[in-house]
Structure formats: C-alpha cells, structure tokens
MARNULUM-960373 format. One record per atom (N, C-alpha, C): atom name; chain; x, y, z. Coordinates in steps of 0.05 Angstrom, whole numbers, padded with zeros to 5 digits. Example, Ala and Ser with C-alpha at 12.3 -4.5 7.8 and 13.67 -1.06 7.14 Angstrom:
MARNULUM-960373
N  A  00264  -00114  00156
CA  A  00246  -00090  00156
C  A  00264  -00066  00156
N  A  00257  -00045  00142
CA  A  00273  -00021  00143
C  A  00258  00001  00157
END
This chain:
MARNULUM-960373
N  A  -00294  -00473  -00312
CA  A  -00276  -00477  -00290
C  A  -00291  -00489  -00267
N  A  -00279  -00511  -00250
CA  A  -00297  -00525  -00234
C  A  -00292  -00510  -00212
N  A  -00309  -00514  -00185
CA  A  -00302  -00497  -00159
C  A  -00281  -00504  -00153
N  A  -00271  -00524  -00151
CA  A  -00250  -00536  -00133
C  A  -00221  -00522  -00151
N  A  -00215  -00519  -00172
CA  A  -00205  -00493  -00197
C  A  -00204  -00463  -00184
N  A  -00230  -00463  -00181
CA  A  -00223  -00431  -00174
C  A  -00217  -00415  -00150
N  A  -00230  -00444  -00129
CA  A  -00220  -00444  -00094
C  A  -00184  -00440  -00098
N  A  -00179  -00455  -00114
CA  A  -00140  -00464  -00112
C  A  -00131  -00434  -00119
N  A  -00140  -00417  -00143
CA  A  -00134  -00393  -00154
C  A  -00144  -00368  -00143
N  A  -00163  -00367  -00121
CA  A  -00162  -00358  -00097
C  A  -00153  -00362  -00078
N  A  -00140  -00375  -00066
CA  A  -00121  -00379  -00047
C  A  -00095  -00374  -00051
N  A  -00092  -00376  -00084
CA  A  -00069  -00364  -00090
C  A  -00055  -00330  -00084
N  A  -00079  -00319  -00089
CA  A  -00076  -00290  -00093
C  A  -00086  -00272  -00061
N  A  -00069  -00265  -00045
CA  A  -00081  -00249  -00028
C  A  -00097  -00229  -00039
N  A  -00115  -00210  -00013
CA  A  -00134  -00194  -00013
C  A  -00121  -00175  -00004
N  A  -00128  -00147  -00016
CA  A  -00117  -00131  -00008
C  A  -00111  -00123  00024
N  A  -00125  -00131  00034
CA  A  -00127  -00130  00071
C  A  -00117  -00142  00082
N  A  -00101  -00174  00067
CA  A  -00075  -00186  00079
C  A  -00061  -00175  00080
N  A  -00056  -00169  00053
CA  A  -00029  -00154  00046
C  A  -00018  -00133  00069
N  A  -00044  -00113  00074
CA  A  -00043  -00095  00094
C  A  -00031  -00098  00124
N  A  -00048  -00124  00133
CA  A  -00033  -00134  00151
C  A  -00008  -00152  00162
N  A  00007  -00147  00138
CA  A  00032  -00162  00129
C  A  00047  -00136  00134
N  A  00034  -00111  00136
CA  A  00050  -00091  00129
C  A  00051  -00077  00162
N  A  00034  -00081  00174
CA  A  00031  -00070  00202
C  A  00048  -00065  00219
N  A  00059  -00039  00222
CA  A  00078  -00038  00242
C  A  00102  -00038  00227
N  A  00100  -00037  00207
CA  A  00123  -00034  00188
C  A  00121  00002  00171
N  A  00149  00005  00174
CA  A  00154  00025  00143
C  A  00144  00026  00128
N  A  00114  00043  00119
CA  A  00111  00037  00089
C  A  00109  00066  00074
N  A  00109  00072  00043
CA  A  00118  00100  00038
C  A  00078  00091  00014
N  A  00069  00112  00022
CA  A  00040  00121  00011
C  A  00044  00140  -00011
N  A  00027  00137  -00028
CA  A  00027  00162  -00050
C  A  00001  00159  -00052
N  A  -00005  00188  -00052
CA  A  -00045  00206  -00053
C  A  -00043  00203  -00076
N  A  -00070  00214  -00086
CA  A  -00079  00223  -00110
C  A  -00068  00246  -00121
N  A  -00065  00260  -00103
CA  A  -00051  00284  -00100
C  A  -00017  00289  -00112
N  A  -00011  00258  -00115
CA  A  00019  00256  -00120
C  A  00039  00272  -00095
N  A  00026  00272  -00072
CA  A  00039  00270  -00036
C  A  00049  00244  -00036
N  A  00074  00246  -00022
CA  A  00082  00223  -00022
C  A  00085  00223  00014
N  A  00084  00197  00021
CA  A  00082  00199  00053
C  A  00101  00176  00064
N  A  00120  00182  00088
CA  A  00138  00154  00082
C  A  00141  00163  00120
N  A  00124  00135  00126
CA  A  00118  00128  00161
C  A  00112  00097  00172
N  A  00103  00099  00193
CA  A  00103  00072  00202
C  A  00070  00071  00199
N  A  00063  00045  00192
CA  A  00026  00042  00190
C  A  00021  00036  00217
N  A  00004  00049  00229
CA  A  -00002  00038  00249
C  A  -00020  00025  00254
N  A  -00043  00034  00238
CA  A  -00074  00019  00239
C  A  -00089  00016  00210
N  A  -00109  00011  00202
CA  A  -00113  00013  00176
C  A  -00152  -00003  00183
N  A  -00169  -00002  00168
CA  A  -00192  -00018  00166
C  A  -00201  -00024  00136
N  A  -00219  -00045  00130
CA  A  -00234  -00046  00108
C  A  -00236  -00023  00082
N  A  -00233  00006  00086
CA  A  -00241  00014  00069
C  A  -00216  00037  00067
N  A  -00193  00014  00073
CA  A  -00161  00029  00071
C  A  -00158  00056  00079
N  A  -00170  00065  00090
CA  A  -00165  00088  00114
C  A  -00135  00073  00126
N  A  -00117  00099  00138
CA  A  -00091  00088  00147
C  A  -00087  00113  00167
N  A  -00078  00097  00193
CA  A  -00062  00114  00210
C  A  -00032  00109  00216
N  A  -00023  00131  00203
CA  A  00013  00130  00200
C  A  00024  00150  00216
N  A  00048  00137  00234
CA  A  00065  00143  00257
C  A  00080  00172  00237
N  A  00077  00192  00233
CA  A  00103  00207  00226
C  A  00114  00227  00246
N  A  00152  00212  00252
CA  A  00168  00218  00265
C  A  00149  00224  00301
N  A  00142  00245  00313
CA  A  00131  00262  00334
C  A  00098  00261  00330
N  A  00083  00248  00301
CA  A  00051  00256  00310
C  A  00050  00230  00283
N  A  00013  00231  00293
CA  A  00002  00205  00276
C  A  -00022  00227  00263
N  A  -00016  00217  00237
CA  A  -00034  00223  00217
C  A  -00053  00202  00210
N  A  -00083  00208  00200
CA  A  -00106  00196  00197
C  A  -00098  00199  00164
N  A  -00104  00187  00142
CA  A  -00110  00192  00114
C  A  -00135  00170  00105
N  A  -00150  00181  00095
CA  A  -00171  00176  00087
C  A  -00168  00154  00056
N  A  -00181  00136  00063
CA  A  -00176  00113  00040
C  A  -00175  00115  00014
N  A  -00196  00136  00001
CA  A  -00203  00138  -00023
C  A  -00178  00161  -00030
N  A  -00161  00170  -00019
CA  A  -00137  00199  -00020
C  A  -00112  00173  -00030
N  A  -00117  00146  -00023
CA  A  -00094  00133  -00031
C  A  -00089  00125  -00053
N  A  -00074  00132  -00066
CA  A  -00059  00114  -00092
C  A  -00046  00089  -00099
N  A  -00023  00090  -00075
CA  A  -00009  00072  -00069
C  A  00005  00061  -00050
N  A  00000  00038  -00034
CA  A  00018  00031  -00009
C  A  00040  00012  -00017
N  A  00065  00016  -00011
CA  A  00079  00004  -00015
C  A  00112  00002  00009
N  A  00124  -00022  00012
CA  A  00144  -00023  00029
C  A  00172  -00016  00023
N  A  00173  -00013  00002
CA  A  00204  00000  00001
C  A  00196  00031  -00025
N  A  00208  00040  -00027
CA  A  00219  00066  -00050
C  A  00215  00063  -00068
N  A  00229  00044  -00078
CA  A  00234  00029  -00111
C  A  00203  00031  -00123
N  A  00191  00015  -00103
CA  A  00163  00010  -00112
C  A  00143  00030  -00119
N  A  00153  00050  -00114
CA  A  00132  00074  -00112
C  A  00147  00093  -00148
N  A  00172  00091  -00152
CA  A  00174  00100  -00172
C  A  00174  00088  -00197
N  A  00164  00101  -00223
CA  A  00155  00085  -00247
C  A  00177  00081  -00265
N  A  00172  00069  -00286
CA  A  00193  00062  -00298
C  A  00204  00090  -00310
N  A  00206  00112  -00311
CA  A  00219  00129  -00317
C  A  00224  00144  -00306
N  A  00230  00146  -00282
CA  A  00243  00142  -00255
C  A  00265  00116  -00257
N  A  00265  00103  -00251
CA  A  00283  00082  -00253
C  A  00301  00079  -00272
N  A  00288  00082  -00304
CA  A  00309  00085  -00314
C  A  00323  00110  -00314
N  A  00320  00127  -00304
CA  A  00332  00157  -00309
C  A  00320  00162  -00328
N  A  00308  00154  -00348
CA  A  00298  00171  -00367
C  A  00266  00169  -00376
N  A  00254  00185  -00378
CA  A  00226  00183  -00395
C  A  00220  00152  -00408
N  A  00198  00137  -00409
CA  A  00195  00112  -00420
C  A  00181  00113  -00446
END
C-alpha cells in the first residue's frame, strides 16, 4: 500500500477523540464494565476517556478505563437480543 493509500484511509476513519468531541455537550448514555448504565450530558472528557457527565442536579467524574461504551442514543447501547426481543 503506497502512503498516499493509506493517508486517504486515514482520513477516512475518525479517532476516537473526534468522535468525542462531536459528542460534547450533548446527551450521551455510557455503559461501565460494571454493566451501570449512565444516561447525562458529557461535559468534558481528555485523552485517556475519562468523562465528566452533567447528571440532572450534580456532575460526576468516571474514570476512563470503567468505560465500555459511549454512545448517543439507546438503541446503540442495546445488543441484538435486546432488540430483537429475543435471545440471538
């Protein structure tokens, strides 16, 4: 693959830390490792996905490596057996 190939196929694909800041200030619903599910506004976030989320009256700190999953709507957070109603 030549550079000028793999520059194009990188630019294709954001980094996870765009994405993040695409999400700022927005609704987003978190799931730990823990299988906690957390559904607030992001307020801040750095490099090593640490996240500070607005919930309702107070802001919570969660620690980066506690994350599973950030995502902007519901849907996204449940698996396909969830969705379909039934076991997959």
């Amino acid at each position: 693959m030549t550079r000028e190939n793999r520059d194009k196929n990188e630019n294709r694909h954001d980094q996870p830390i765009d994405i993040l800041m695409g999400m700022a200030n927005q609704q987003v619903y978190v799931r730990l490792v823990d299988r906690t599910e957390l559904v607030g506004r992001l307020l801040d976030f750095d490099q090593y996905m640490n996240l500070k989320i607005g919930l309702d009256e107070e802001d919570i700190l969660v620690r980066g490596n506690n994350v599973m999953l950030i995502a902007d709507s519901w849907e996204d957070l449940k698996g396909p057996e969830t969705k379909a109603g039934k076991p997959a």
